[in-house]
N, C-alpha and C positions, 0 to 999 in steps of 0.2 A: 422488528428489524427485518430488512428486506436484502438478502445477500444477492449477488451476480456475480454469475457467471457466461455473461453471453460473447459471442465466436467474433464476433465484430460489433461495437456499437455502432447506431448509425452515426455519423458526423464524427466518430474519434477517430486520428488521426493514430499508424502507431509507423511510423517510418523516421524517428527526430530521432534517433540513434545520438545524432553528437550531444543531447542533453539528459541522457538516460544517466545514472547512477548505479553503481556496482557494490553488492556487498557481500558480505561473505562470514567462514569462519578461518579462512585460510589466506596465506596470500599475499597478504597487508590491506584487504579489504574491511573497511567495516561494518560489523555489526552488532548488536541490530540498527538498522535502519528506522529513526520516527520523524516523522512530519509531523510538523506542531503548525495549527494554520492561525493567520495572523489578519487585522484587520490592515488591509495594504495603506489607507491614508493615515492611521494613527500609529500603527506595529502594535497595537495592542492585543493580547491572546481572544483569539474568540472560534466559535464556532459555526459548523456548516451543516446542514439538512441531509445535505448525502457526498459521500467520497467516495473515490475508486482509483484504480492504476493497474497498469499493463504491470503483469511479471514473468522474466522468462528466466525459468531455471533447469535448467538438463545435466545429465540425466536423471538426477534427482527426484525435481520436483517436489521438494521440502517446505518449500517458503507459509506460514502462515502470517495472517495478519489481524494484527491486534485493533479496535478498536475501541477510543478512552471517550469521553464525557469530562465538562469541562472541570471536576473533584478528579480526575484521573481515575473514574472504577470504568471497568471495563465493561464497555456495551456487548460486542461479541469477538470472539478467535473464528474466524475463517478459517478453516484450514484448508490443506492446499490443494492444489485443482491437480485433475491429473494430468494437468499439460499445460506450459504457458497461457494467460489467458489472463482476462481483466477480471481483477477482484473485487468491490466495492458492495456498499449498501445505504439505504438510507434511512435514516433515526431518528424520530423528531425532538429527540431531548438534545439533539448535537453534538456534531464529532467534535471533538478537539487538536485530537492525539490518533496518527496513525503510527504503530510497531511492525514493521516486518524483520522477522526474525528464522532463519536456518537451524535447522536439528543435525547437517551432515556437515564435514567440511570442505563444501564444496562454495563456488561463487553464485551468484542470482545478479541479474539485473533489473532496475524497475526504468518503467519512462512514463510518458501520456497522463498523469495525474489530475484529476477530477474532478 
């Protein structure tokens, strides 16, 4: 498993604010946050080689991220960076299931999803 953390990908995009997602423990936000990924022409569950996403959580900086295989055992927990920043890795047994999940009560937002 191959985790990232880099400052800017090239080609990713993180300025789509109106399609980011908020979660939290507080608030009326929810959390945890999972991304289950899906086959787009049939909706049937399936899996992806590698995932990632933008998250910006201050002052915190709490957010880990879970990632499942398609039995839901856990490939690896990221934990969290020390500053917004994109999380991802890539797996060749396939993601499934991404969990992001807060330890504070505070909000996190995620966007740019990979």
């Amino acid at each position: 498993v191959a985790v990232s953390y880099p400052a800017n990908p090239a080609g990713l995009g993180t300025q789509s604010m109106p399609n980011s997602l908020a979660g939290g423990t507080g608030g009326g936000f929810f959390e945890p946050i999972e991304i289950h990924f899906v086959d787009a022409s049939t909706g049937a569950p399936t899996t992806v080689p590698a995932a990632g996403i933008w998250v910006a959580d201050g002052p915190t900086n709490d957010v880990s991220v879970t990632f499942r295989d398609s039995s839901g055992a856990v490939i690896t927990t990221v934990p969290p960076p020390p500053t917004s920043a994109f999380i991802g890795i890539a797996a060749p047994i396939g993601i499934a299931t991404m969990e992001l999940a807060t330890s504070n009560p505070d909000d996190f937002y995620v966007d740019d999803l990979h």
